[in-house]
C-alpha positions as CSV (number, residue, x, y, z in Angstrom):
1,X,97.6,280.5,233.4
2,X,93.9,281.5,234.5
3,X,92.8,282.4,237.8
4,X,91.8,279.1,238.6
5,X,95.4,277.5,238.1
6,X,97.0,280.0,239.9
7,X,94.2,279.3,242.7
8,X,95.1,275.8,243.0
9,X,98.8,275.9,243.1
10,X,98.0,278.6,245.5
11,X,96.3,276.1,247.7
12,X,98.4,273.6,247.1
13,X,101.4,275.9,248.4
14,X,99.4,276.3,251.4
15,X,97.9,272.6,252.1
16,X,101.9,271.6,251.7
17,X,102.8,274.5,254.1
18,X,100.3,273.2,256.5
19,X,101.7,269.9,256.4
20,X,105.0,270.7,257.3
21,X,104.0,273.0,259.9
22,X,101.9,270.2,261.2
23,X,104.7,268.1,260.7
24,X,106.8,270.6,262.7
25,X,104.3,270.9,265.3
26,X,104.5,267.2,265.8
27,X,108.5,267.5,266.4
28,X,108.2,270.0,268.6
29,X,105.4,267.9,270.9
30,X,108.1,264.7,270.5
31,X,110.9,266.9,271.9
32,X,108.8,268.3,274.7
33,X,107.5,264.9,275.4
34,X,111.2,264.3,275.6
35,X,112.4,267.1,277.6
36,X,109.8,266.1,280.3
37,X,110.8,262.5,280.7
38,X,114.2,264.1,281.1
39,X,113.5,266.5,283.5
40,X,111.6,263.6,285.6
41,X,114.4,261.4,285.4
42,X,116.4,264.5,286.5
43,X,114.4,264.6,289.3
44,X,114.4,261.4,290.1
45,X,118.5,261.6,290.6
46,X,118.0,264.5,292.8
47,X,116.1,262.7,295.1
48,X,118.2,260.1,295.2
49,X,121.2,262.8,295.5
50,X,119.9,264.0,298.0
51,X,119.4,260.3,300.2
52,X,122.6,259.6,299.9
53,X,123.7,263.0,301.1
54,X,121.6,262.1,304.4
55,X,122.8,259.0,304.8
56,X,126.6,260.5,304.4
57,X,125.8,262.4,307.1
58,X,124.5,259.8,309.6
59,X,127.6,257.4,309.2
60,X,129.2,261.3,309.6
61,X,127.7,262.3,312.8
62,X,127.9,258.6,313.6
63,X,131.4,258.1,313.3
64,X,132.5,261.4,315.5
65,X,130.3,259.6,318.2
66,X,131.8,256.8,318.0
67,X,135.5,258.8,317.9
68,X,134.2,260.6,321.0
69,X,132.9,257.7,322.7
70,X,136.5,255.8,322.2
71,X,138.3,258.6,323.4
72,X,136.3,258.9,326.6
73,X,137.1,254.9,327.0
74,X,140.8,255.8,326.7
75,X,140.6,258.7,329.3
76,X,138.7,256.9,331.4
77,X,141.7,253.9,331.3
78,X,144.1,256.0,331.4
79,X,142.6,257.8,334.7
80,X,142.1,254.4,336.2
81,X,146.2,253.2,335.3
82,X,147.5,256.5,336.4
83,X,145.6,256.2,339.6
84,X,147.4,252.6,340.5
85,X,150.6,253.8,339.3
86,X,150.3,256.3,341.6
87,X,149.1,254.4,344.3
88,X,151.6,251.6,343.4
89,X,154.4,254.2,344.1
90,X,153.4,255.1,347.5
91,X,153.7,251.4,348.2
92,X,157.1,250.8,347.3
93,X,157.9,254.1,348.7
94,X,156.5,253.0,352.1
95,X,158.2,249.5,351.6
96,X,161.9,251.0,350.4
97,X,161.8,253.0,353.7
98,X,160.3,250.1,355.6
99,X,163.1,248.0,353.9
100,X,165.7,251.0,354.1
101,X,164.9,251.3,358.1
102,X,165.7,247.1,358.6
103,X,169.0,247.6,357.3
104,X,170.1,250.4,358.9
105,X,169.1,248.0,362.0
106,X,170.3,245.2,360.8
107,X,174.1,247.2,360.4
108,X,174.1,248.6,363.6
């Protein structure tokens, strides 16, 4: 083989490396291509993530307000029953010794 041979199956090598190194390059720019649309779509999920944590935490907050709210409605009924029981059993008191006292004078 002469020089010249050898020269072109030299270059030849080297054109064929450079096309699979171009053709690497090229897989290399598809997969980064592909990481990015992955990583938006990742953040894309985050932010959605991260509404429906806030809207967890209204109907949270929400829901103890509304707890809090009943059980002040409850207190507040059970204030205003105790306070006629109570006052319902001062009048039967009254009225047992009212009735108590017109036997005793109807016995005697």
């Amino acid at each position: 083989m002469d020089n010249e041979q050898l020269l072109k199956i030299i270059l030849e090598r080297f054109d064929n490396l450079d096309l699979q190194f171009n053709n690497v390059d090229r897989q290399f720019k598809n997969i980064d291509s592909q990481f990015k649309n992955i990583d938006s779509h990742l953040n894309n999920v985050e932010l959605q993530f991260k509404v429906v944590l806030s809207r967890l935490d209204r109907i949270e907050k929400s829901q103890q307000e509304d707890v809090k709210d009943t059980l002040h409605l409850i207190t507040k009924k059970v204030d205003r029953i105790t306070y006629d029981v109570d006052y319902l059993s001062e009048k039967i008191g009254k009225h047992d010794t009212k009735i108590n006292s017109l036997e005793k004078r109807i016995q005697s």
